[in-house]
C-alpha positions in Angstrom: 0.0 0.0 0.0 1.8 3.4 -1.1 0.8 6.7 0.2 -1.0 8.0 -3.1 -2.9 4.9 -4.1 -6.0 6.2 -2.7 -5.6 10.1 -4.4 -4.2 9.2 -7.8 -6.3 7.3 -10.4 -4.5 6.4 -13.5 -5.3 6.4 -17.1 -4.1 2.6 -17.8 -4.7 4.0 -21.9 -2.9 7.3 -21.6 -0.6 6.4 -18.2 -1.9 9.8 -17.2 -2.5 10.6 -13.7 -5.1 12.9 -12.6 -3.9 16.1 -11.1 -4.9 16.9 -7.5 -4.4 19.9 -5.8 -4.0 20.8 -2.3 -3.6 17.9 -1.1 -1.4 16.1 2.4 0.7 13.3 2.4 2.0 11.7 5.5 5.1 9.3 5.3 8.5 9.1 6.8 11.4 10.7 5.2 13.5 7.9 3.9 15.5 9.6 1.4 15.8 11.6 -2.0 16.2 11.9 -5.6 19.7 12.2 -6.8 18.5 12.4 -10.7 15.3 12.7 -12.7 13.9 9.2 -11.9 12.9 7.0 -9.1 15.4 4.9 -10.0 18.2 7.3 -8.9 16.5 7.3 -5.1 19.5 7.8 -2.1 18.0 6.0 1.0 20.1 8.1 3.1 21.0 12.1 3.3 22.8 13.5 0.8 23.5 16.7 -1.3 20.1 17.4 -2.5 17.9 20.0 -1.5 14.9 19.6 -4.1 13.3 17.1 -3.1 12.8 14.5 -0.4 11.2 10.3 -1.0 8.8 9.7 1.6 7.4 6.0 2.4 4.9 4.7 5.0 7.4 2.6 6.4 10.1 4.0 8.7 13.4 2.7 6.5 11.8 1.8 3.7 14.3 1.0 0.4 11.7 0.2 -2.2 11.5 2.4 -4.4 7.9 1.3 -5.8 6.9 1.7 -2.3 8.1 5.7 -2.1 6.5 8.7 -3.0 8.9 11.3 -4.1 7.9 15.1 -3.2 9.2 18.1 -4.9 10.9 20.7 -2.8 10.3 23.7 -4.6 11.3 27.6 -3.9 9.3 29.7 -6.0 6.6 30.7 -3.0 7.2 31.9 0.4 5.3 28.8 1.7 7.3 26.6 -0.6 10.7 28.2 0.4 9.6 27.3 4.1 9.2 24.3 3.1 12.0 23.4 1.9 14.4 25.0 4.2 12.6 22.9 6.9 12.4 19.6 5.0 15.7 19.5 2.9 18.0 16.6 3.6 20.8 18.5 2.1 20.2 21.1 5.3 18.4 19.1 7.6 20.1 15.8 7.9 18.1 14.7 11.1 14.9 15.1 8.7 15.8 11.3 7.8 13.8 8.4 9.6 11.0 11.3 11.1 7.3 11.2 9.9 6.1 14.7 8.3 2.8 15.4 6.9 3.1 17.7 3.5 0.8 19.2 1.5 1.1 19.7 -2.2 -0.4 18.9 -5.6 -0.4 15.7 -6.7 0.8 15.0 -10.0 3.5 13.4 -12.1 7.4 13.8 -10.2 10.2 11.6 -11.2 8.1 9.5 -13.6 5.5 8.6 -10.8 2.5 9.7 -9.3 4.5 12.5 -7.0 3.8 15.1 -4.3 5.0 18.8 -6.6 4.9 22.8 -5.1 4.9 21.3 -1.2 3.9 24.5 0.7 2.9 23.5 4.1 4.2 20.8 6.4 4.2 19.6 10.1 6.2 16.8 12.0 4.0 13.9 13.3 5.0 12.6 16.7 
């Protein structure tokens, strides 16, 4: 069960998703994006401050079961955002569960989290 399943229907025809906006996601930070697909995931810190894979399980390392989530800057929310959320900044950010909330839509050739703008830590 991925985090999006319920959110995202797909065109089987088209492999389309439907765009949904302003919406949360909760998962744990497991990791990032070190390219433009899922296949270049880091389960681990790194050098990246775009984006950040989230997963329902804590330590999660397959990739079909992350949700990558795009770290953008272009908004004061999303600037907040990301300064919070970045593993690049924010090491400790790995292994803690955040809820975000975004538009879902296509990210890293998957149904994806894009223009996060709001977040909060889940105890």
């Amino acid at each position: 069960g991925c985090l999006y399943v319920e959110f995202v229907e797909k065109d089987e025809e088209t492999a389309t998703f439907t765009k949904l906006n302003e919406m949360w996601m909760e998962g744990y930070v497991v990791g990032f994006v070190d390219g433009r697909s899922m296949k270049s995931t880091v389960f681990d810190a790194g050098d990246v401050a775009t984006n950040i894979v989230i997963a329902e399980r804590k330590g999660e390392w397959e990739v079909e079961m992350c949700v990558p989530v795009q770290l953008a800057n272009s908004s004061k929310s999303n600037k907040e955002t990301r300064a919070a959320l970045n593993l690049k900044d924010h090491p400790e950010v790995l292994g803690k569960k955040v809820k975000i909330k975004g538009d879902i839509a296509k990210y890293m050739g998957v149904a994806g989290l894009k223009n996060a703008k709001q977040y909060e830590f889940v105890p």
